[in-house]
C-alpha positions as CSV (number, residue, x, y, z in Angstrom):
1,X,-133.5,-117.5,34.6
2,X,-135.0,-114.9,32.4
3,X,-138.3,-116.5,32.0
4,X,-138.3,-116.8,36.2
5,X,-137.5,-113.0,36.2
6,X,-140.6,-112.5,33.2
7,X,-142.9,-115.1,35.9
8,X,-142.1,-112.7,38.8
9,X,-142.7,-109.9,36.9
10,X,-146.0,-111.0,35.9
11,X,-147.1,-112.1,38.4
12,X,-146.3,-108.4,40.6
13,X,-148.4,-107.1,37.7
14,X,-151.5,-109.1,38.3
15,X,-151.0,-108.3,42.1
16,X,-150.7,-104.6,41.6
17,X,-153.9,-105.0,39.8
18,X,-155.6,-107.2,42.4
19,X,-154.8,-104.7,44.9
20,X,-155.8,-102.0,42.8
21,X,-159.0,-104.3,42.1
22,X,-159.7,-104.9,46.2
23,X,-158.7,-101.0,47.6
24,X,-159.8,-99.1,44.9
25,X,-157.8,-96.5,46.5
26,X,-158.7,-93.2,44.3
27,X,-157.5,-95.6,40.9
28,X,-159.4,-95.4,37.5
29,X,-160.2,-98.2,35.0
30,X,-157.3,-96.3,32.4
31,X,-154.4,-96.8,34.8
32,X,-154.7,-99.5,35.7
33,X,-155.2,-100.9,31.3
34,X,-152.4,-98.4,31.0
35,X,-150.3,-101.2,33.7
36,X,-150.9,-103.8,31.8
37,X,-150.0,-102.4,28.5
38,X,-146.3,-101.2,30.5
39,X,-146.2,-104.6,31.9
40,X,-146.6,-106.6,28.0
41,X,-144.3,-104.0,27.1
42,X,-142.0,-105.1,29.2
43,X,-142.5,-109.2,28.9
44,X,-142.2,-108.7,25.0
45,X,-138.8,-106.5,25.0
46,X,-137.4,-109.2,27.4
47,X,-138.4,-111.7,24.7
48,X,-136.7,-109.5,22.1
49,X,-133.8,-109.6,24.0
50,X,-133.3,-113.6,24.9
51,X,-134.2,-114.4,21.0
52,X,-131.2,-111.5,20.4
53,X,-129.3,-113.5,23.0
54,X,-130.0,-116.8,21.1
55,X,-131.3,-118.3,23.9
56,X,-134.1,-120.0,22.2
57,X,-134.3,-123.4,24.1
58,X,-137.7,-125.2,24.7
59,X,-137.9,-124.9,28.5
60,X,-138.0,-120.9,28.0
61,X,-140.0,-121.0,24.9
62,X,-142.5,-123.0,26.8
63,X,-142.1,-121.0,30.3
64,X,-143.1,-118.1,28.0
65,X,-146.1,-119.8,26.4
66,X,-147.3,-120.6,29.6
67,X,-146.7,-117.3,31.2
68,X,-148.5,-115.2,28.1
69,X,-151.5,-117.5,28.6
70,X,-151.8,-117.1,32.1
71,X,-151.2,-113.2,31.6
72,X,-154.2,-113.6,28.8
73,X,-156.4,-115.5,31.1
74,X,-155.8,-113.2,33.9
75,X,-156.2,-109.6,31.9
76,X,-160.2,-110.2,31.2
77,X,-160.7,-111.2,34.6
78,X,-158.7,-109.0,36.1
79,X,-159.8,-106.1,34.2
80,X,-163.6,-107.3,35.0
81,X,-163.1,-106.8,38.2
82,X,-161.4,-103.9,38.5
83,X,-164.1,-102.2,36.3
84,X,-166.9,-103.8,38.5
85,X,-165.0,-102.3,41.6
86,X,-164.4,-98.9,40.1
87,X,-167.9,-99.3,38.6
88,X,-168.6,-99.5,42.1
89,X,-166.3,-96.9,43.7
90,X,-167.3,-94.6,41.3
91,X,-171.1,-95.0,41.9
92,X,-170.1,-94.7,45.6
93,X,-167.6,-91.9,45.2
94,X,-171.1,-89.9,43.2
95,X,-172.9,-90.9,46.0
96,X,-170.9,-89.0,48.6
97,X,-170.2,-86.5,46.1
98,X,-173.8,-85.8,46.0
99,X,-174.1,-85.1,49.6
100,X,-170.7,-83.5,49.5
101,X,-172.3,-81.2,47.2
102,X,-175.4,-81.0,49.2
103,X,-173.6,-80.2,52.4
104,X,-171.7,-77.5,50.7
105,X,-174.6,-75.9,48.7
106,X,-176.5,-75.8,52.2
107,X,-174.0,-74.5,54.4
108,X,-173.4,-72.1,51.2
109,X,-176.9,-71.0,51.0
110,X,-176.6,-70.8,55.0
111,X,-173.5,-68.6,54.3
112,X,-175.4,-67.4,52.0
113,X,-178.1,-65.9,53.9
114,X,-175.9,-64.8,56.4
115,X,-173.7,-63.0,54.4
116,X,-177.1,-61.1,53.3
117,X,-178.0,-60.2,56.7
118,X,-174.4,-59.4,57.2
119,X,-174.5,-57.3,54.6
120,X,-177.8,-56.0,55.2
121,X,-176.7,-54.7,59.2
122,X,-173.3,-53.5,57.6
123,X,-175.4,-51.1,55.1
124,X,-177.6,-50.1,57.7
125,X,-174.3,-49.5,60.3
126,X,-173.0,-46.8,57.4
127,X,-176.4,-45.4,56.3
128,X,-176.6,-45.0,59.7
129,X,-173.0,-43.8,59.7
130,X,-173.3,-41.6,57.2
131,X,-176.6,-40.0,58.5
132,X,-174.4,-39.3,61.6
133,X,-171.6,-37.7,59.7
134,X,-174.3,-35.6,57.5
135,X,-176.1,-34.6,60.8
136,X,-172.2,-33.4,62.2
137,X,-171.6,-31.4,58.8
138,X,-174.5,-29.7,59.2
139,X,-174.2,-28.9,62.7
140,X,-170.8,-27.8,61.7
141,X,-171.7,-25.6,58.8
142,X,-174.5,-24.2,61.5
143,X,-172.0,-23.5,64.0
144,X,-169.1,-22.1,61.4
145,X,-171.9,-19.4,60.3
146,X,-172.9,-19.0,64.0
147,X,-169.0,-18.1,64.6
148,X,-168.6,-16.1,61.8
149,X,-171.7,-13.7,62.6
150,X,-170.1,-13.6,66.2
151,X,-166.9,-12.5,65.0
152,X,-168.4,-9.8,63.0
153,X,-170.8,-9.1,65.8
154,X,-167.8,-8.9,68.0
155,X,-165.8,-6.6,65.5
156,X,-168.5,-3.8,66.7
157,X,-166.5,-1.8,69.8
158,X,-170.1,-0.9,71.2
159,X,-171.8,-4.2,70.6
160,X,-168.1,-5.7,72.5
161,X,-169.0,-3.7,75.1
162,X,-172.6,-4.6,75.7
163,X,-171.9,-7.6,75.8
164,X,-169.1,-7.3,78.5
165,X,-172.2,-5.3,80.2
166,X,-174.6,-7.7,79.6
167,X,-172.7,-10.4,81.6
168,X,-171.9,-7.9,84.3
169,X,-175.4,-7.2,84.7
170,X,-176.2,-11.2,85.2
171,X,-173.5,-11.1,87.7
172,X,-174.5,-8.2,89.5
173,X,-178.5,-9.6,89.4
174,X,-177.2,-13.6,90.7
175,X,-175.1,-12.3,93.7
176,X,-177.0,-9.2,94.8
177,X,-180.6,-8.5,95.5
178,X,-182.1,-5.9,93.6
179,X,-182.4,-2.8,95.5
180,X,-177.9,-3.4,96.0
181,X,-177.3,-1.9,92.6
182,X,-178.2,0.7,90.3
183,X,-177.9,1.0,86.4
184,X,-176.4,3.7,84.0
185,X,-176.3,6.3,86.8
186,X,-174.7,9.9,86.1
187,X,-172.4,10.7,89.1
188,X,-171.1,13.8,88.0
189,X,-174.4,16.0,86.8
190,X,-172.5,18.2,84.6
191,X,-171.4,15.6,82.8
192,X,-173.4,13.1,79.9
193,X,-171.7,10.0,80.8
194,X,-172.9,7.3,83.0
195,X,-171.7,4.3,84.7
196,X,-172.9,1.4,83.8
197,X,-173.6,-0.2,87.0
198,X,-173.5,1.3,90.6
199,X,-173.5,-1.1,93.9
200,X,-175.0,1.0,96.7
201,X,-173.2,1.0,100.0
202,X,-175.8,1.2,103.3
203,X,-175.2,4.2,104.9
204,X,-173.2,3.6,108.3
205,X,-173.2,6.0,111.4
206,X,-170.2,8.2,109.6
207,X,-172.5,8.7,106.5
208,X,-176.1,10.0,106.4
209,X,-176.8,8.6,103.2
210,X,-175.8,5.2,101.1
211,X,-172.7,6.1,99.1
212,X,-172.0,4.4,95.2
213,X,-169.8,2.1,94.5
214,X,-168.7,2.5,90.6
215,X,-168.0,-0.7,88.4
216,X,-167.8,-0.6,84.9
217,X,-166.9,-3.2,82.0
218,X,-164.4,-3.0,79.4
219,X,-163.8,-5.5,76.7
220,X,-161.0,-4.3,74.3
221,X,-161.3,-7.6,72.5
222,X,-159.2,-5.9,69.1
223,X,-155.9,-5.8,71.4
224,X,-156.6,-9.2,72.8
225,X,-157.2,-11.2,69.6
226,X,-153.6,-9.7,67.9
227,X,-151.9,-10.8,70.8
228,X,-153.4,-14.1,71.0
229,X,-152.7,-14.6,67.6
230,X,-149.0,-13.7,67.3
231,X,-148.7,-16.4,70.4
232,X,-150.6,-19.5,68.1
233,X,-147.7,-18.0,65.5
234,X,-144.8,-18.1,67.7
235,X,-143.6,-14.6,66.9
236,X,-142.7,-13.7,70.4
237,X,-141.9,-10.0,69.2
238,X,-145.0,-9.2,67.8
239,X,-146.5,-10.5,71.0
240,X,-144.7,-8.5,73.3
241,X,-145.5,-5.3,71.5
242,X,-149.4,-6.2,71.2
243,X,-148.9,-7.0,75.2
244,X,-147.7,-3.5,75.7
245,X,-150.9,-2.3,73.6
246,X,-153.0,-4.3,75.8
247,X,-151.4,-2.5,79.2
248,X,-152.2,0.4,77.3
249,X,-155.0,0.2,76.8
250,X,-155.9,-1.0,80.1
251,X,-154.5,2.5,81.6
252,X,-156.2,4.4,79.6
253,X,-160.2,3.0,80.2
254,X,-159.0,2.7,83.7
255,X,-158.0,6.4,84.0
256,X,-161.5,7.5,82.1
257,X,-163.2,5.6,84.9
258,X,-161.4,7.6,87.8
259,X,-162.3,11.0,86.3
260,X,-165.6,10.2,85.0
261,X,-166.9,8.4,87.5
262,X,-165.1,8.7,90.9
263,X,-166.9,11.8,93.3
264,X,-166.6,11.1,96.7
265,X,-168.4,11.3,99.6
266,X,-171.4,10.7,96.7
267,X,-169.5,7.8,95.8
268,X,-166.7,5.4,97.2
269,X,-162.9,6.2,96.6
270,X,-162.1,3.4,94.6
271,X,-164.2,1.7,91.7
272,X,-164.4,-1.3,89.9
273,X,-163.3,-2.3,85.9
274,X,-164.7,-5.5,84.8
275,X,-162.9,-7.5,82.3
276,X,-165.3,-10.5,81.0
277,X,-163.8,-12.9,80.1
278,X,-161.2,-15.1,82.4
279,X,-158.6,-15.6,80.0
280,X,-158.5,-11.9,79.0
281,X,-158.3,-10.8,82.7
282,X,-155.4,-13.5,83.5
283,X,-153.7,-12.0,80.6
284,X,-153.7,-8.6,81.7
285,X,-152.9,-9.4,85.9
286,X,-149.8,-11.9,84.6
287,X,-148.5,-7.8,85.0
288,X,-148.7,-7.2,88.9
289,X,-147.0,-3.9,88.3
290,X,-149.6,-2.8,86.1
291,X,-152.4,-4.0,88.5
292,X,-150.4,-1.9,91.2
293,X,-149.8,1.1,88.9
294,X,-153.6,1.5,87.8
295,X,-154.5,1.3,91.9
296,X,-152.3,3.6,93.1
297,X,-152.8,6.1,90.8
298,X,-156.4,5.8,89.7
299,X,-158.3,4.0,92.8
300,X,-159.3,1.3,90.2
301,X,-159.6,-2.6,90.5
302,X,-159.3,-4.7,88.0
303,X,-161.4,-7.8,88.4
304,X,-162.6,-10.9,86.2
305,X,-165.4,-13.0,86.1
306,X,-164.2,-15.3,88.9
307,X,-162.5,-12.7,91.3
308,X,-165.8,-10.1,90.5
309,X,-168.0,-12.9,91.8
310,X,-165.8,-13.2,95.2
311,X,-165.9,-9.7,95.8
312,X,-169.4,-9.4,95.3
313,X,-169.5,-12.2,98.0
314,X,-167.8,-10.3,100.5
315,X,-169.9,-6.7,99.8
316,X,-173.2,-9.3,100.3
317,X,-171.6,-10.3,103.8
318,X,-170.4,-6.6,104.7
319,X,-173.8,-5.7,103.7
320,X,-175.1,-8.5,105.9
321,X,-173.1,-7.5,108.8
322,X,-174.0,-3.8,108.7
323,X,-177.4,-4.4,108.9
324,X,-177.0,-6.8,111.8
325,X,-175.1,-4.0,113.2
326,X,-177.8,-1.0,112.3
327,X,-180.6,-3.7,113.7
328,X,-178.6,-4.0,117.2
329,X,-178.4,-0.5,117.4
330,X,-181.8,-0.4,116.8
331,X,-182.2,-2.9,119.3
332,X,-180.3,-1.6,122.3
333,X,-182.5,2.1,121.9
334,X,-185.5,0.1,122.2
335,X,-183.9,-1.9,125.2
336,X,-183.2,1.7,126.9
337,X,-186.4,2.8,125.9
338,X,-188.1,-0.4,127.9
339,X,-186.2,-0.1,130.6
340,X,-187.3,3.9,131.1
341,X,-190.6,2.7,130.4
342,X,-190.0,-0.1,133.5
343,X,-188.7,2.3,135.8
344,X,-191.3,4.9,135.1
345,X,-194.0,1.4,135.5
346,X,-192.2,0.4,138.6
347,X,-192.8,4.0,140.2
348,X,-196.6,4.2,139.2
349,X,-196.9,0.6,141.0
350,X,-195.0,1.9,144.1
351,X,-198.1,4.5,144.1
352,X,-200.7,2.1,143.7
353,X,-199.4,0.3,146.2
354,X,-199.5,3.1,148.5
355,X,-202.9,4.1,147.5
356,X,-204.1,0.8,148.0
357,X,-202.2,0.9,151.2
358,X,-204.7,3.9,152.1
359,X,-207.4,2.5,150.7
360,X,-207.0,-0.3,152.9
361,X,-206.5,1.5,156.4
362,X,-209.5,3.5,155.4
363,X,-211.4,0.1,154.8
364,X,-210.5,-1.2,158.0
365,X,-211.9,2.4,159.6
366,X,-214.5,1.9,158.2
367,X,-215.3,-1.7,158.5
368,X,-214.7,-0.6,162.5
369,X,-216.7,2.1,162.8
370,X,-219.6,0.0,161.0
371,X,-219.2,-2.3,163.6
372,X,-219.3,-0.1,165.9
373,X,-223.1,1.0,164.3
374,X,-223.8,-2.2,164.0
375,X,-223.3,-3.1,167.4
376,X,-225.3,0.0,168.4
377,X,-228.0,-1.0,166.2
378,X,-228.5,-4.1,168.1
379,X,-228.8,-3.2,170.8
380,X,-231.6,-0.6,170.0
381,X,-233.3,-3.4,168.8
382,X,-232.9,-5.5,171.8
383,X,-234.1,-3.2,174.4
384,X,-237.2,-2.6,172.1
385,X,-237.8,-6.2,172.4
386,X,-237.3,-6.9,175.4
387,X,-240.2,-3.9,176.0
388,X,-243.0,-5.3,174.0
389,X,-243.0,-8.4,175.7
390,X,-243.5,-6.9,178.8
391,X,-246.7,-5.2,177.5
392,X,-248.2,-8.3,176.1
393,X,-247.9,-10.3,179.4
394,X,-249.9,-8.0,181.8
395,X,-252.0,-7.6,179.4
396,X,-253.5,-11.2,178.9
397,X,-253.4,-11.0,183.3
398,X,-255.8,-8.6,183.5
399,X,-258.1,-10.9,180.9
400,X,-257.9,-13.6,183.3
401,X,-258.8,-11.1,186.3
């Protein structure tokens, strides 16, 4: 029984290796040797173990003669062929590794290359990048120095307020024709001071001459910028007491321009202060009581870059409409002056036509009387021919006699 069990065994040995030997499925030449070895392990610890068992009879003895010589016969050969097949495999498995390899170094030089030009667009993208963000720095830098010479240009009161002039000037030069306003112009001569600009108003039936229209700008910029700062900081206290400065302010420059500048009947009785910038001039009417207050005590508008512009509008279309008005007075004199020109043309024709009238009974005398000659005249003429005919015929008788 054991030698059937050693047979069996063997012989699932040298099948493993055949398969082994015809797949070749990823084996080597050392496992399957190393088998083999496991597999006379095996046979000869079996043997140990029916000689320990006494079971030394002929029929085993011989079973396991026979089985050892087959297992001897069938190692060489078996191992032969699984060398030549792995000999084989191997040569093949190089083979593909080869192209394997090829493949993969191509694709890897293909990779390769485009990881270079990969590479090459991403260093150009942030040289590129980076010549961008210098550019920005730069522009940055330029603009930071540009703010910073502002600010201490803008920290000049006078140079604040030329500029607030400046701007009112443009705006004065876009809306209005030249010859509609005047610049620095002294309203009161016993005074130094002038107004910066001066719209003039066509003078209407009631006035003789043009009267001026004052405007002047103001830019108290020092007021402003505290205020605006104490609202980025949130301290709402500080802000209301800079707003009150601000209002202030704003009554004081508008009462200088009522007593500097106002003089009727030379000029209007109300004039004009120009904030310049729109958030400044929001800031200051967000107080309609103080807008109120500087009108009705001082005469004085207060107007921004937007509501200046509309205003200027409508003077253009007053303007516009007063001299349509002055140019249809004009018109209607003329008219009145044509039609006393007709009447006194329709009374010399109703003379002409009576002279003519008299003319032309006087040519009709006389066209009868010279008929009347005429008439006369032939028949002088007639009876004198009627004479000489007479002569010649006895005449050419008496030749015949």
């Amino acid at each position: 029984m054991n030698a059937y069990r050693n047979g069996r065994l063997i012989k699932m040995v040298i099948r493993l290796i055949a398969d082994l030997n015809d797949k070749a499925a990823g084996t080597i030449f050392l496992v399957a040797a190393g088998l083999m070895l496991v597999a006379v392990m095996i046979l000869a610890v079996s043997i140990f173990l029916q000689m320990r068992r006494g079971q030394d009879s002929r029929l085993t003895q011989r079973q396991l003669r026979e089985d050892m010589a087959r297992l001897a016969g069938e190692l060489p050969r078996q191992l032969d062929q699984l060398q030549n097949g792995l000999s084989a495999r191997v040569a093949e498995s190089n083979r593909d590794q080869r192209e394997i390899n090829a493949l993969f170094l191509g694709q890897l030089q293909q990779y390769g290359q485009g990881s270079g030009q990969m590479l090459e667009n991403v260093r150009r993208t942030v040289t590129e990048s980076l010549n961008k963000v210098s550019g920005s720095l730069q522009e940055m830098q330029s603009v930071t120095a540009e703010v910073r010479s502002l600010k201490q240009v803008l920290g000049n009161v006078r140079t604040r307020g030329i500029i607030g002039e400046l701007q009112l000037d443009r705006l004065l030069s876009d809306v209005l024709s030249p010859g509609q306003f005047l610049r620095q112009v002294r309203i009161r001569p016993e005074k130094q001071e002038a107004v910066e600009f001066a719209i003039c108003i066509p003078a209407t039936a009631e006035t003789e001459e043009r009267v001026l229209l004052p405007v002047d700008a103001k830019f108290p910029l020092d007021c402003f910028a505290r205020l605006l700062a104490a609202l980025d900081a949130g301290d709402l206290e500080s802000a209301e007491v800079f707003r009150r400065e601000l209002s202030t302010r704003i009554r004081q420059e508008a009462k200088k321009i009522a007593e500097l500048y106002l003089l009727p009947p030379r000029t209007t009785d109300f004039a004009i202060l120009y904030l310049p910038t729109e958030s400044l001039f929001l800031e200051v009417s967000r107080d309609t009581d103080l807008i109120a207050e500087i009108y009705r005590n001082y005469q004085i508008i207060v107007t921004g870059p937007s509501s200046m512009t509309a205003l200027l509008a409508g003077l253009q279309a007053t303007f516009r409409l007063q001299t349509l008005e002055q140019k249809s007075v004009l018109i209607a004199r003329q008219l009145a002056e044509v039609q006393r020109d007709f009447h006194l043309f329709e009374t010399s024709l109703d003379r002409v036509r009576n002279r003519l009238a008299r003319s032309l009974n006087e040519i009709e005398d006389s066209s009868r009387k010279a008929g009347q000659v005429r008439r006369r005249l032939d028949s002088l003429e007639l009876d004198d021919w009627n004479g000489d005919d007479a002569d010649e015929t006895a005449g050419e008788e008496d030749d015949h006699d």
